[in-house]
N, C-alpha and C positions, 0 to 999 in steps of 0.2 A: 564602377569604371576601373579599369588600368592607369595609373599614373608614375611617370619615370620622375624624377629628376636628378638631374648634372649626376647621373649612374655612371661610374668607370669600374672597371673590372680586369686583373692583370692577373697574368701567371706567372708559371714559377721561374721564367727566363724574361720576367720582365716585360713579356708581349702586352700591348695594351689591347684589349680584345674590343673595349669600346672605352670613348672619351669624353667623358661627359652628355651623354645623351637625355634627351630631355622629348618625354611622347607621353600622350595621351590618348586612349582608345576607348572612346562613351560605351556606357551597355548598349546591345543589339548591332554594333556595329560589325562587317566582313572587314577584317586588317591586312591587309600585306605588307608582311615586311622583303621587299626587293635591294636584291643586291649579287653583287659576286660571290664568290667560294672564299671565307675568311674575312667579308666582310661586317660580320658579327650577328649576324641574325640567330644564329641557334643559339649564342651566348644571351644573348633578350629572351629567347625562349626559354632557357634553363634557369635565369634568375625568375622569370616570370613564376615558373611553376616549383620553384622553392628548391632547383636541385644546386646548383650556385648562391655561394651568396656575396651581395655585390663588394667592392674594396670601401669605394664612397657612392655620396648621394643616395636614392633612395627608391625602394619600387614598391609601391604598397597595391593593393587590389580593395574593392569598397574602403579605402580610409586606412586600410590595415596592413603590416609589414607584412613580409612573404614568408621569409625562411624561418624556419623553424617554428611553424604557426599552423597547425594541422585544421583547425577551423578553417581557414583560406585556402589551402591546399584540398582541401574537400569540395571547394568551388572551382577546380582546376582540375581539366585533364589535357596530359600533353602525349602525343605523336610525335614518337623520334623517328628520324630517317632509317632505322635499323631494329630489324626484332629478332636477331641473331638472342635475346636473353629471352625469350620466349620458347627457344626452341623444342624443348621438352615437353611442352606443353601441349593438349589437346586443347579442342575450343572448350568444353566445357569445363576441363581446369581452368582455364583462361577468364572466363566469366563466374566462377567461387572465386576467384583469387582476388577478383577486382570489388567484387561484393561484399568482402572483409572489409576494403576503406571506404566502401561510396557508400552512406544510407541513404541512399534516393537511388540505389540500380534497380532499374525496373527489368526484370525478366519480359514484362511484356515488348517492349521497346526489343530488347536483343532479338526474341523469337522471332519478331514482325520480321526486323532485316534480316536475320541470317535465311531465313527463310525463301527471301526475296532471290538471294544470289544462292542459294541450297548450300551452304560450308558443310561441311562434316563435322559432326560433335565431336567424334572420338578419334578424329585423324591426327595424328602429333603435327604441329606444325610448322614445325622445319620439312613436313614432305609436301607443303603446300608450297605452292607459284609465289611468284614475287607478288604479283597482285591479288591473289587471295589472301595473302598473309599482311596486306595493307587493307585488306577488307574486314579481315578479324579482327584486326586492330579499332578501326574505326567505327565498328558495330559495338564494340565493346565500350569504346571513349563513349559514345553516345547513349547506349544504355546507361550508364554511370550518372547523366542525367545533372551534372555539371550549368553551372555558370557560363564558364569559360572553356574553349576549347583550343588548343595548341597543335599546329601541324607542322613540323620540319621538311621539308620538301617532301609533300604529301604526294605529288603524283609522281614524281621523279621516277622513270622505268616503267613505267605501266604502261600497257596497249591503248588506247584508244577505247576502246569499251569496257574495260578495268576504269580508266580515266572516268565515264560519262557515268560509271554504276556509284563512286564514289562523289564526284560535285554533287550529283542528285539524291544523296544520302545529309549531306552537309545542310546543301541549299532547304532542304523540306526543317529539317532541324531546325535551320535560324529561322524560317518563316512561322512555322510552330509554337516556337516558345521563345521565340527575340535571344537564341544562342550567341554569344559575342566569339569571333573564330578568328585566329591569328594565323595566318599561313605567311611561312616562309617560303620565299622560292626564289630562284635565278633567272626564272623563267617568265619573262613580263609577257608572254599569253595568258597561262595557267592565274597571273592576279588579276588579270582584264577579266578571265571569264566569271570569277569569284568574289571578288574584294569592290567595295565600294570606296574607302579610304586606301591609298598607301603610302608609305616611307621609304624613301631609298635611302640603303644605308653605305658606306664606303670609308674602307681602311677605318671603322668602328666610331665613324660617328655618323649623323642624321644629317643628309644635304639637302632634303626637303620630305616633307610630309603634308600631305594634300589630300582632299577630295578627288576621285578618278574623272568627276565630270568636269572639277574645275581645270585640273588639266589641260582637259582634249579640250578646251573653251577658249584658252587662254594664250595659246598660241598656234601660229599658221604660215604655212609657206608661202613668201607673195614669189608670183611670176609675170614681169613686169618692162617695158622697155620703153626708153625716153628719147626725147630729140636733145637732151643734153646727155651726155658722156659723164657715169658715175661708177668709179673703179675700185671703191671702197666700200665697207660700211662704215669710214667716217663720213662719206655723203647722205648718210640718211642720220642724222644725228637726232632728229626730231620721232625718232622711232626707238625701241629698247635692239636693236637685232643682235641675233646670238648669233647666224654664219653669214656666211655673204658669197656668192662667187657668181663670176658673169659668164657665158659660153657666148659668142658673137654682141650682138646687141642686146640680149638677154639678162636679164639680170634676175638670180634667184636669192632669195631674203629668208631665213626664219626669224622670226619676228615672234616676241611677244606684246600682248595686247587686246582687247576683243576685233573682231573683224569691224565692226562700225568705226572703232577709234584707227585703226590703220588705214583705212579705205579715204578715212577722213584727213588723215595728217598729208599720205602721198596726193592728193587733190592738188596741192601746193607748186607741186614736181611734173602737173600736165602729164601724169604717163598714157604714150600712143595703145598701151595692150597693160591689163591689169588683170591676171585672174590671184583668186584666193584657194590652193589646191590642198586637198583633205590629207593629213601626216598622221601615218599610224602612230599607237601607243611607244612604240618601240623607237621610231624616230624621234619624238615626242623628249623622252627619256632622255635617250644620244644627244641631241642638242642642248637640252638643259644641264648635261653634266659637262659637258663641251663649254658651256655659257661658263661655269662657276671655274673653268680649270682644269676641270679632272680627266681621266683616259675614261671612254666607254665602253671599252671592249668586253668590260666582263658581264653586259647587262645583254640579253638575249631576249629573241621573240620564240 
């Protein structure tokens, strides 16, 4: 497994990039790490894979430190948001070069895929697409035949069918051989469609880190109206609710809770109209960061 603890990590202007973060990510698990632009995710990804190393606290991978520990770094392959240092490169440079550090690259694995989406071996790849050159990249992380795999905003700019050629590169990999996959992203579709755990991260520390299903389980929008007059959420104090707002007689609620324990507590309150209506992922998010304080603006669907 991945294990963090009370990690901070600061630059040379003093920025704290993160603040004591403390995660855990079991083998065979899909991780997302969700957050804003500067909310620290690619700095978790760079201590992960040994290219940072942290100020305090501690990141080890099976038991073992990270940086400067090439045993562990052999179970790590990371996907940066850029392959601007690839440029020069044909695919088939591409795949010797990686085959230097990985002794487990299986050439059969590369051939399978590249084959799938037809790349070109000896096409330099700075003359390829944005999305071919996130294809080469990830044929290559995967050939290398890795542990663990690290994505920085893995779909970020790709088409639509760039998008769908790459999850189902991933997705066949972690079902194959229980691949453990970190994906960072802004983009709270791109970890719905991918990740079974995630962490939201903000201004570089961890505001929650959860199960995806326990999420969407755990909280719900009531839509609700009473023969008594309640113009707060301090009239529902017998409930956790994180917004509240009324339009006529109407009263809308997010609420955390299971829908049995809410259904149950508003019993008390006689409401004449009670439905319980389904909140996207992305509402979901908005509200709970809303609950703790914080602005949600940077967190997207």
């Amino acid at each position: 497994m991945i294990e963090i603890k009370g990690l901070t990590k600061k630059f040379d202007n003093n920025f704290v990039a993160l603040d004591n973060v403390d995660l855990v990510i079991p083998e065979g698990t899909a991780f997302g790490l969700l957050g804003s632009n500067g909310a620290g995710k690619s700095t978790i990804l760079r201590i992960i894979s040994g290219i940072y190393k942290n100020d305090s606290g501690t990141a080890q991978i099976d038991g073992e430190d990270i940086f400067d520990n090439v045993a562990v770094k052999q179970k790590v392959f990371f996907i940066n948001d850029e392959t601007v240092q690839f440029s020069k490169f044909t695919l088939e440079k591409l795949r010797d070069y990686y085959k230097g550090f990985y002794p487990n690259f299986s050439d059969e694995v590369f051939e399978k895929l590249r084959s799938q989406v037809n790349l070109p071996m000896n096409k330099r790849i700075d003359q390829f697409s944005k999305g071919m050159k996130r294809q080469a990249i990830v044929i290559t992380g995967l050939a290398c035949q890795t542990e663990y795999l690290l994505l920085d905003e893995a779909f970020d700019g790709l088409d639509p069918t760039m998008r769908i050629i790459v999850k189902r590169m991933l997705v066949d990999a972690m079902l194959d051989r229980k691949l453990t996959t970190v994906i960072s992203s802004h983009n709270l579709k791109e970890i719905n469609e991918v990740c079974d755990t995630v962490a939201l991260l903000h201004q570089g520390k961890v505001l929650f880190n959860r199960e995806l299903d326990s999420v969407k389980g755990n909280i719900h929008k009531i839509q609700a109206a009473f023969a008594v007059d309640y113009n707060s959420k301090e009239d529902f104090e017998e409930l956790e609710v994180l917004h509240y707002e009324r339009t006529g007689s109407v009263c809308y609620l997010i609420v955390k809770g299971s829908e049995e324990e809410i259904r149950e507590k508003l019993k008390i309150k006689k409401p004449l109209v009670l439905d319980i209506i389904p909140l996207t992922l992305e509402e979901i998010f908005i509200y709970e960061m809303e609950g703790l304080g914080y602005d949600s603006t940077g967190v997207n669907g």
